[in-house]
N, C-alpha and C positions, 0 to 999 in steps of 0.2 A: 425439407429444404436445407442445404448445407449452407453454413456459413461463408461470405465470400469478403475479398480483401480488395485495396485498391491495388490496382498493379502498380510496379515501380518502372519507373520510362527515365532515359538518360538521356535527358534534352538538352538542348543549350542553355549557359544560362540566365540567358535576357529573357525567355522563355519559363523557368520554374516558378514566380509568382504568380503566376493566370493559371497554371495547367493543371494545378487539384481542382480548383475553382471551378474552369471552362470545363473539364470533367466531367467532375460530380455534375454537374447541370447541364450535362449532352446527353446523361443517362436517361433511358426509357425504363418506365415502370407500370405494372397493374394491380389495381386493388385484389384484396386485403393487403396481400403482403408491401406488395410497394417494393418488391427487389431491383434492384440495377441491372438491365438487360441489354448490354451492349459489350462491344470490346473493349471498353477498358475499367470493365468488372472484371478481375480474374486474381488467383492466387498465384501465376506464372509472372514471371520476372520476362519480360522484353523488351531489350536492346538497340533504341530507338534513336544513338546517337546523329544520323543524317537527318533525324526532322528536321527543316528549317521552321515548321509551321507549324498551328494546330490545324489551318486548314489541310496540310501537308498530310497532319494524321489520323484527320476524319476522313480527307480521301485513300489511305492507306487501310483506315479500319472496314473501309464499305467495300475495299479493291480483296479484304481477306474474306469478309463474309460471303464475298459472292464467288465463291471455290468451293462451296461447297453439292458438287452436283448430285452424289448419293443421295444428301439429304432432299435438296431440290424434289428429285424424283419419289420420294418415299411419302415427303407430304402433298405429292399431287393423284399421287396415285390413292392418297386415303378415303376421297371422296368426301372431302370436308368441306359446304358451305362456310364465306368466311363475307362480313359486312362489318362495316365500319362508319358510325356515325360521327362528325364532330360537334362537341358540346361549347357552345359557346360560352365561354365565361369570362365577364370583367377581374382582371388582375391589377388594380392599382399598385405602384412606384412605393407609392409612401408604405403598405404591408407588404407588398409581393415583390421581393428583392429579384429575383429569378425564375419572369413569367414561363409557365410550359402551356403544349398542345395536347388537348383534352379530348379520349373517344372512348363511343360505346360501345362495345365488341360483340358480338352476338356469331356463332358458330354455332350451326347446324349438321343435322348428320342423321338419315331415317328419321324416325320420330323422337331424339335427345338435341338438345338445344343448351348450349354452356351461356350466357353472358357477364361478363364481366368489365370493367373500365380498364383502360390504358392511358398512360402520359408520358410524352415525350418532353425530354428538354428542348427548346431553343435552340441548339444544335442545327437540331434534325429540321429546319426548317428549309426549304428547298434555296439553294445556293446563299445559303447563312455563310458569314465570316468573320471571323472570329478579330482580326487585326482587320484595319483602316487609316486610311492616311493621314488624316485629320482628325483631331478628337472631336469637331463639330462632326463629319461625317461619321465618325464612328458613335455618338447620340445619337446623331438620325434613323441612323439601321437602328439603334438598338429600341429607338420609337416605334419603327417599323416591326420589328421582331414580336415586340411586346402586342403591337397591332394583329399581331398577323395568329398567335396562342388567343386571342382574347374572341376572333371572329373566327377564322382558320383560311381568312380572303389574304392572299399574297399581295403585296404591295411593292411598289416603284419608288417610289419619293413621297417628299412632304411637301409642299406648296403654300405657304400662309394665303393665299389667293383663294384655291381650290380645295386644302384642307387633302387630306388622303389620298394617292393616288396610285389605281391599281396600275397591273402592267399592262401595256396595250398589245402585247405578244407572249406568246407562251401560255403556260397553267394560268390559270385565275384565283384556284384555290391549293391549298396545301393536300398534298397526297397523300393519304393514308399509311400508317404504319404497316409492314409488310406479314404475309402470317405467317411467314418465318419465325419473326422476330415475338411475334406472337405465341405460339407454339412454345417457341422458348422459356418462356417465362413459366407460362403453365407447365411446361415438364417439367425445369427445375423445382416451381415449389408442389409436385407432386411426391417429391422425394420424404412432405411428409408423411408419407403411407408407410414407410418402412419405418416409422416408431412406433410404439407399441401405445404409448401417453404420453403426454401434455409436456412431463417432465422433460426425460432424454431430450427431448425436440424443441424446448426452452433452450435447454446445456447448449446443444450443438449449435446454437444460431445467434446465441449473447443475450438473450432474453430473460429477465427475474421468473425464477420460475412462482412468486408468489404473486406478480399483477396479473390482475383480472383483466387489464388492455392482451396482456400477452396472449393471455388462453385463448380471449376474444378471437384472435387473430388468428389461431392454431386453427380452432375449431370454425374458420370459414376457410381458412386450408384446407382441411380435409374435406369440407362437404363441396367443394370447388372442385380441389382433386379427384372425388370420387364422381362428380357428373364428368369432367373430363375423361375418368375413365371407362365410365359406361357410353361416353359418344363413341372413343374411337376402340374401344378393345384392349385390354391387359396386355394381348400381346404386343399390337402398337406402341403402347407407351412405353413398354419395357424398351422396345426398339430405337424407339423417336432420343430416350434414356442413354441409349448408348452413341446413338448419331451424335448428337447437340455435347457429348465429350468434348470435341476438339473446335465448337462454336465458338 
């Protein structure tokens, strides 16, 4: 797994205090590694002087991801079983600064089976937004948000009368993370197959190479990455390797 940077965005700037922040906490990750799987993980510099918004640039980030048709085609045609549980878990205010959406991933394929967990920020919550009008409205959704990581049930409003209120149209629940974006993740941190030991693969990713947390973490990398790579075939991930370049 190579080491990744935040990207640098040239927003307005009533907009620069929220946008490491809103960020860092729109990123999706999966266990062991826990890397940043979205667009605005990257070590490329992007020119985002017309955002007015962050809504503005999550809808720009989902309007890039979704150009990519090669890929589209290449992971459907892999014949990869793909299920997605969500994990409910209470995220209290007072330790959990910045609740996420918790799932159990589970990819099948002939007789090899990968599972591993995923989480998404708050972000990615189905028509999340980031600015509101009012600061009371804008606690409310962020009650709601927090509601909604903690069950994965979508909600409307709050109601001191009726207490939670889902939507009476539309989804009920929060949609699953896509296997795109899935996929993703696990090819990037398949990349540590190409070290050789513990070490190098410390170096290249900011990691002491003397803690025993870090090794920990190598070596459920590679045994991750190697059922990854007996579901889908060497030559697919070498593939998938070069697709997800320009994700």
């Amino acid at each position: 797994m190579s080491s990744s940077q935040a990207q640098v965005f040239c927003l307005p700037q009533n907009m620069l205090r929220r946008t490491h922040e809103e960020l860092y906490h729109a990123s999706s990750t999966h266990q062991p590694v826990r890397m940043a799987c979205n667009l605005f993980q990257s070590s490329d510099i992007l020119d985002l002087g017309n955002v007015h918004s962050l809504d503005h640039l999550y809808s720009l980030g989902a309007t890039m991801k979704n150009t990519h048709p090669e890929l589209t085609a290449y992971i459907e045609n892999l014949g990869v079983a793909y299920q997605a549980q969500f994990v409910p878990m209470i995220q209290p205010q007072q330790t959990i600064t910045y609740p996420q959406l918790h799932w159990a991933i589970t990819l099948t394929k002939g007789g090899q089976t990968l599972a591993t967990s995923y989480t998404q920020g708050q972000a990615h919550i189905l028509k999340y937004k980031a600015f509101h009008k009012t600061p009371y409205d804008g606690r409310l959704a962020h009650e709601m948000y927090r509601k909604t990581c903690e069950t994965g049930i979508l909600y409307n409003h709050f109601s001191e009368t009726f207490g939670w209120m889902r939507r009476s149209r539309g989804p009920k629940v929060q949609p699953p993370p896509s296997l795109l974006d899935i996929l993703y993740c696990l090819v990037q941190d398949a990349s540590v197959l190409d070290f050789a030991s513990f070490e190098p693969w410390a170096q290249d990713c900011g990691y002491d190479a003397d803690s025993r947390k870090a090794e920990t973490i190598y070596k459920a990398c590679v045994q991750q990455s190697l059922t990854l790579k007996n579901l889908i075939g060497s030559h697919a991930l070498e593939h998938l390797q070069q697709l997800y370049q320009d994700y």
